[in-house]
C-alpha positions, -999 to 999 in steps of 0.1 A, spaced: 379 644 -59 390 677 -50 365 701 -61 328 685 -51 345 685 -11 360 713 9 388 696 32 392 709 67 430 720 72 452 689 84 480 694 108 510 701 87 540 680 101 569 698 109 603 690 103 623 666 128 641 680 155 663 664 187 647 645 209 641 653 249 647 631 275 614 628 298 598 601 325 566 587 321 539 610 338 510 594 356 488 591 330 512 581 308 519 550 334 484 550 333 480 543 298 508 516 295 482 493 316 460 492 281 487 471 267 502 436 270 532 425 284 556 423 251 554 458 249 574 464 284 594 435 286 608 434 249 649 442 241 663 471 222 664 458 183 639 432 178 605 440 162 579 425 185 538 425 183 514 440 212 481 447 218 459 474 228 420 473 241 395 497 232 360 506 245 335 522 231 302 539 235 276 513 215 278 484 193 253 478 164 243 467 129 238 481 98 235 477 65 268 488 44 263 526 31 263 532 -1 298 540 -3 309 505 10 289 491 -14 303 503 -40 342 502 -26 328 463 -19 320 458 -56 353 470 -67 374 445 -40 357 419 -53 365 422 -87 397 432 -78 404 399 -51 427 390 -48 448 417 -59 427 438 -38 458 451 -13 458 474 -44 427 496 -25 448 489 9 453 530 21 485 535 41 499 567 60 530 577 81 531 602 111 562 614 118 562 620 157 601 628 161 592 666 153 588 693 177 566 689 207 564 665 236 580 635 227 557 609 224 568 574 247 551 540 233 528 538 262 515 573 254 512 565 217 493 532 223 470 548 244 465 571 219 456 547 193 430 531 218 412 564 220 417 567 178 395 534 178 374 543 202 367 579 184 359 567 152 335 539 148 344 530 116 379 515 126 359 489 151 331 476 125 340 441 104 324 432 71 290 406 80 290 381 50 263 381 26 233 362 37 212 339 16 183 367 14 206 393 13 240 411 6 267 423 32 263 440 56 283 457 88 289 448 127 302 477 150 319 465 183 321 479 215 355 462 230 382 444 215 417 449 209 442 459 181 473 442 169 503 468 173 537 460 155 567 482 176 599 480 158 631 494 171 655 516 151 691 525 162 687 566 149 660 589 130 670 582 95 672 547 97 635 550 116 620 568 85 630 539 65 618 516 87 587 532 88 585 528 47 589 497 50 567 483 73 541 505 54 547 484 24 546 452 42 516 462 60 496 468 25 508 443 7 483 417 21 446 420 16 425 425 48 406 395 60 373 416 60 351 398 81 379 386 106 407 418 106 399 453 123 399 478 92 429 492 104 467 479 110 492 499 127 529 499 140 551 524 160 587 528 149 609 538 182 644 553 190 656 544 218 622 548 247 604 575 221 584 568 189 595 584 158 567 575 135 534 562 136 526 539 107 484 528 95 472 513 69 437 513 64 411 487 48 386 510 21 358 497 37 367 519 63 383 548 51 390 568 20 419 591 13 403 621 30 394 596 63 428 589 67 441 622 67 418 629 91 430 600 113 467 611 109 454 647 124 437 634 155 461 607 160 487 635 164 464 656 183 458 629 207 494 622 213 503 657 214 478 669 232 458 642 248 424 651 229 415 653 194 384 679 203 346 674 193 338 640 181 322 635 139 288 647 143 277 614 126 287 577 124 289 550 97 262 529 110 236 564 112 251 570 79 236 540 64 204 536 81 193 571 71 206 560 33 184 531 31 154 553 45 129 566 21 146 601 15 174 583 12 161 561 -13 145 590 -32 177 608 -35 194 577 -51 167 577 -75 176 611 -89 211 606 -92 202 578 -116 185 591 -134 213 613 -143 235 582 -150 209 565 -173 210 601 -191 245 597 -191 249 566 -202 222 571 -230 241 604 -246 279 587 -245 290 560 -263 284 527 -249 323 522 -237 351 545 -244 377 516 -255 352 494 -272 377 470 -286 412 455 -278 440 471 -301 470 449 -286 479 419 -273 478 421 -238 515 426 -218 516 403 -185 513 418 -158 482 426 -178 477 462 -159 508 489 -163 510 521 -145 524 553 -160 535 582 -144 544 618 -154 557 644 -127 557 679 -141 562 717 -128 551 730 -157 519 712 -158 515 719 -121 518 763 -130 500 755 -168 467 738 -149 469 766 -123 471 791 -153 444 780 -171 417 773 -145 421 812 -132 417 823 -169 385 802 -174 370 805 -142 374 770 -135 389 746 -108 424 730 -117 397 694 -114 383 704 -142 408 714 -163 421 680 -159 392 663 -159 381 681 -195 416 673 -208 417 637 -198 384 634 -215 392 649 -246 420 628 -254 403 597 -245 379 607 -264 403 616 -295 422 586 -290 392 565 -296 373 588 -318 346 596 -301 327 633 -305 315 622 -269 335 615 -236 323 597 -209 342 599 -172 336 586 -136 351 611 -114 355 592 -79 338 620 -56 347 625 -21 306 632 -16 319 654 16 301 691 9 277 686 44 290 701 75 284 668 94 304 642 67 338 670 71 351 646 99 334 609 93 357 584 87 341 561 62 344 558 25 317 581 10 333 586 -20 317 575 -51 321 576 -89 301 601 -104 294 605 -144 313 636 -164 297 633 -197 313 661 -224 298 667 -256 329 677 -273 306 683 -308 287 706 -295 317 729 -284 323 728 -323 288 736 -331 292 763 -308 318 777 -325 303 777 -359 274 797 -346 297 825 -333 322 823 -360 286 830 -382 279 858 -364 282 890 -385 288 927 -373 271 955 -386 297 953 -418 287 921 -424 323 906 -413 322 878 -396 336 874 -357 357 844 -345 385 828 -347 381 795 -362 382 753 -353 368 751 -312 399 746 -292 403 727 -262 398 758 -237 362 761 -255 351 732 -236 358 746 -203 320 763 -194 302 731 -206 329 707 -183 323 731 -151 283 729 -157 287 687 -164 315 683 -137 290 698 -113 261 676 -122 286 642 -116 296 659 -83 260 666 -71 245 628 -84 278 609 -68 251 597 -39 234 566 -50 228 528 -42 254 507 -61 228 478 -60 204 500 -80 235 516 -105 245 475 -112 204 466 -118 206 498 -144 235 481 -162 221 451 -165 188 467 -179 210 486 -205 228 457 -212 195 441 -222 187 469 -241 221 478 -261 226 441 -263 261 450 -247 278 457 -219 273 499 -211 303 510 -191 323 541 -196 360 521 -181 374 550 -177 378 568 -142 395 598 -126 404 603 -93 423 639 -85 433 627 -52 444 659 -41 425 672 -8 421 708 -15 434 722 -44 464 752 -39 451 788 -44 464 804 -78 496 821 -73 490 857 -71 513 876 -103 511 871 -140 506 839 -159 538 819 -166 553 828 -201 558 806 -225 594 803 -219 594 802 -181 567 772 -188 593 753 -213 622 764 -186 596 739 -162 592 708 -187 625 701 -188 624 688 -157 597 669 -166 600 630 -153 584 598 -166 584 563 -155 566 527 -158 565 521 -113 538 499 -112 526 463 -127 494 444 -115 478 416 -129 441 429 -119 424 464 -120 385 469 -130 392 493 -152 408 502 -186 415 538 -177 429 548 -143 442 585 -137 453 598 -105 462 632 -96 490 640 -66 511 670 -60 550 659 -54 568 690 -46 559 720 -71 549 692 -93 521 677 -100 523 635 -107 494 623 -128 496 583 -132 480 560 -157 470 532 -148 454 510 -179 448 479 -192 479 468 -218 451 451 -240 434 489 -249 463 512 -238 496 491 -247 529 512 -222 536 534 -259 499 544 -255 497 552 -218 533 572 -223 517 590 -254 482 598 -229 500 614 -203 527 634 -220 499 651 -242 477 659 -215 512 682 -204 513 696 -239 479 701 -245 473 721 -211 510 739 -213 503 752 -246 469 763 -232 483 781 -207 506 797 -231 477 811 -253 478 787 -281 451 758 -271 451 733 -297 418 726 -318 396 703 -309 402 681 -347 441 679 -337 446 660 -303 444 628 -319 475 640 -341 489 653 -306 482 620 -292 505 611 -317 530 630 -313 533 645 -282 553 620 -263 584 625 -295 619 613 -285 610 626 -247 624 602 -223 
C-alpha cells in the first residue's frame, strides 16, 4: 500500500538508444568464468539455458517471518493456481550507458544473489511438530535462460514473452531458488533483463528494488551499502518476546475490527457462479487519475485513502451495510532498516469505516443553531464526509499490519466458535502504487476538463482464473496519466454486470467529488446502479 511506506526513488529507465561496440574488459573475462559452458559456445538464434554460482556470506535457519506466513497461507489456498502471486519484472538494458555483454550481466546477477539473502533461501516443509519454516544457503547456482533476438523491437517482445512463460508455472518452493531469470541479447549485448520472483521472497516494492541494483550492478559494478537487515534476523527478532508482544496489539485491533463490522461483507451468493469462477475487471481512467488527486489535496488526505474510503462505501452500499470492512495489503516498510530488505513484509491490515456515524455526524451539525436560531448545514452526509474518520482508521490498519498469521487464523477460529460462522471481511485492497505522485500544482480540474478526461475512459474483462481467496480484489496501478483500478471478484457474489457496475461508480462517485457535487451517502447504491449506463 502506498501510504503506510515511503519508497526510496528507483532508477528511472531511460529510453533505448544505439548500441556501442566494445571488447570484454578484464573483469568482464573475469566474470564469464562464473558461468557454464552453453553460454560461450551457443549459436546466434537459439534460446539456450546456463548457469551461474553464487557465494555468500552465511547460511542459516529460521522460522518464516510473519509476512511469509501469511503470503504462505494465501499460496496454499490458492495452489495450484498459485503462479497468480508469481511477481515478474523487465529491465531494459539497451538504454544509454555501457552496454552491458552477457558475461557482465551474469555476473551481475551472481552478486544480485549473493546481496540479497532472500533470493538464496527455499521453503523447509512443515514438520510434524511444527509449520514451515526457511533454509538460507551459502553456494549454489541459478538457472539462466539467454535468448537471442535479431533487433531491439523484436527483443522487447521477446522479453514479454519469456516473462509470461516464466510466471505461468508455480515455483517448486522447497526445490526452485525464489527467483527465475533470463537475458534477451542482440547480437554480443543484452537488451533486457527479465525476473520473476516467487512471493515468498519478494513483494512488489522488493522487486523494484532488485530491478535498481541489478541495473546498478551492471552499470556500475556495485549496488552501494548492503539492507541493513536480512530475512532470517527479520524473523528471529519476530518470534522474540517484543516481537510477540507487538503481534498481540495488532490483534487486538483486528478482534475490535472484526467485532464492530459485519461478519462478511458479501454474506450470501446472488448468482450462479460463471466458470472460470474468478473474473477480473479493469477500468483505466484520466479523469479518475486528476479527480483522486483533486480530492485528497481538498481533504487533506492521501489519494490511498480516497480510494480506499470509496471502495468501501460502495461495497458497503452494494451489500447494505452501515459498516465496511477492508484489508488493505500494507507494505509494513515505515523503519529505516526494512527501506531496502527484499522479503515480503507486506501484510493485510483491517480499514474498518462506520459509514453511520458520518450520518450521525451530520445530524448533529445540521442541529446546530446560530444565534438566530437558523440552523447550519447542508443536509444527507456525503461521501467526502467520511474522509477524516477513513484517514484516522486507515492509519490504525497501517500501524496494526505487523502480526503472526498463526495467531490472526487461531482468532478466526475463536470467532467462528463464537458467531457460529465464519468472520471474514473477503474483501481486500491493494494500491500497488510505490509512492503516490505529488498533486499538481494549479487549480482543481473543472468539471468540464474532468468530463473532457472520461471519455477516454477504457474498460475491459483481461483476466479469468479458476481460484482466488477472495471475493473482492482491487488493485491500483498508474498506466500513463491514468490510473487502472482492476476488480478482481468472485462471479458467485459479484457476477462481470456487477464488477463493471463497481468500478465505473467508483469513477463517478470520486469525479463528481472532485467536481464539488459528492453524492450522499443514502444514494451510491442507486449509483451502483446506474453508473456504469450504456458506457462501453
Amino acid at each position: 500500500m502506498a501510504e503506510p511506506a515511503v519508497a526510496e526513488p528507483i532508477a528511472t529507465l531511460a529510453e533505448q538508444t544505439t548500441f556501442a561496440e566494445k571488447t570484454f574488459s578484464a573483469e568482464q573475462a573475469t566474470s564469464a568464468e562464473r558461468t557454464t559452458s552453453a553460454e560461450r559456445t551457443s549459436s546466434a538464434g537459439e534460446t539456450i539455458s546456463t548457469e551461474v554460482s553464487f557465494r555468500g556470506e552465511r547460511s542459516g535457519t529460521a522460522p518464516l517471518t510473519w509476512g511469509q506466513r501469511a503470503i504462505w497461507h494465501a499460496i496454499r489456498r490458492t495452489a495450484p493456481n498459485d503462479h497468480y502471486f508469481n511477481i515478474g519484472r523487465v529491465l531494459p538494458l539497451a538504454d544509454r550507458g555501457r552496454p552491458a555483454t552477457v558475461a557482465a550481466t551474469l555476473d551481475a546477477l551472481a552478486r544480485l544473489v549473493e546481496r540479497h539473502e532472500a533470493l538464496r533461501t527455499r521453503l523447509v516443509p512443515a514438520a510434524a511438530d511444527g509449520g514451515p519454516s526457511q533454509w538460507l544457503a551459502d553456494t549454489g547456482s541459478l538457472p539462466v535462460t539467454i535468448a537471442p533476438a535479431t533487433g531491439l523491437p523484436e527483443a522487447a517482445a521477446e522479453a514479454e514473452a519469456l516473462l509470461d512463460r516464466l510466471s505461468a508455472t508455480r515455483f517448486d518452493y522447497p526445490a526452485e531458488w525464489p527467483l527465475r531469470a533470463a537475458l534477451v541479447t542482440v547480437g554480443d549485448r543484452v537488451t533486457h533483463a527479465v525476473l520473476v520472483l516467487c512471493h515468498l521472497a519478494a513483494d512488489g516494492h522488493a522487486a523494484e528494488v532488485l530491478v535498481r541494483d541489478l541495473r546498478l550492478l551492471v552499470r556500475r559494478g556495485s549496488a552501494g551499502r548492503p539492507p541493513a537487515t536480512t530475512p532470517l534476523d527479520l524473523a528471529r527478532g519476530q518470534h522474540a518476546e517484543a516481537g510477540r508482544r507487538r503481534g498481540a496489539a495488532a490483534l487486538a485491533h483486528w478482534e475490535a475490527g472484526f467485532r464492530a463490522a459485519p461478519p462478511t461483507m458479501f454474506p450470501e451468493p446472488c448468482a450462479e457462479p460463471r466458470s472460470p469462477r474468478f473474473w477480473t475487471g479493469r477500468i483505466v481512467s484520466p479523469a479518475l487519475a486528476r479527480a483522486v488527486a483533486a480530492v485528497a489535496a481538498a481533504h487533506r488526505v492521501s489519494g490511498s485513502t480516497v480510494l480506499l474510503t470509496a471502495s468501501a462505501a460502495l461495497v458497503a452500499a452494494g451489500e447494505g451495510h452501515r459498516t465496511a470492512a477492508v484489508m488493505p495489503i500494507v507494505g509494513n516498510r515505515a523503519a529505516e532498516a526494512l527501506r531496502d530488505l527484499v522479503s515480503t513484509l507486506s501484510q493485510d491490515g483491517l480499514f474498518v469505516l462506520d459509514l453511520a456515524a458520518a450520518e450521525r455526524n451530520t445530524e448533529d451539525r445540521d442541529g446546530d443553531r446560530d444565534g438566530d436560531g437558523e440552523k447550519e448545514g447542508t443536509g444527507a452526509a456525503r461521501f467526502t464526509d467520511l474522509l477524516p474518520a477513513a484517514h484516522r482508521a486507515a492509519l490504525r490498519a497501517y500501524r496494526a499490519a505487523v502480526y503472526d498469521p498463526v495467531e490472526w487464523d487461531a482468532l478466526g477460529e475463536r470467532l467462528r466458535a463464537e458467531y457460529g460462522r465464519e468472520v471474514h471481511p473477503y474483501c481486500c485492497f491493494n494500491d500497488m502504487r510505490l509512492v503516490e505522485r505529488p498533486v499538481p500544482e494549479g487549480p482543481r480540474p473543472t468539471p468540464r476538463e474532468l468530463t473532457e478526461a472520461r471519455r477516454r475512459t477504457a474498460f475491459g474483462f483481461p483476466a479469468t482464473q479458476d481460484r482466488v481467496a477472495c471475493r473482492y480484489c482491487l488493485h491500483i496501478t498508474e498506466e500513463g496519466d491514468a490510473l487502472a483500478v482492476s476488480l478482481t471478484a468472485d462471479t458467485a457474489y459479484l457476477p462481470p454486470e456487477a464488477i463493471r457496475a463497481h468500478l465505473y461508480a467508483m469513477e463517478e462517485l470520486i469525479v463528481t467529488s472532485a467536481a464539488g457535487s459528492p453524492p450522499p451517502i443514502p444514494d451510491l447504491r442507486a449509483l451502483l446502479e446506474s453508473a456504469a449506463g450504456d458506457r462501453p
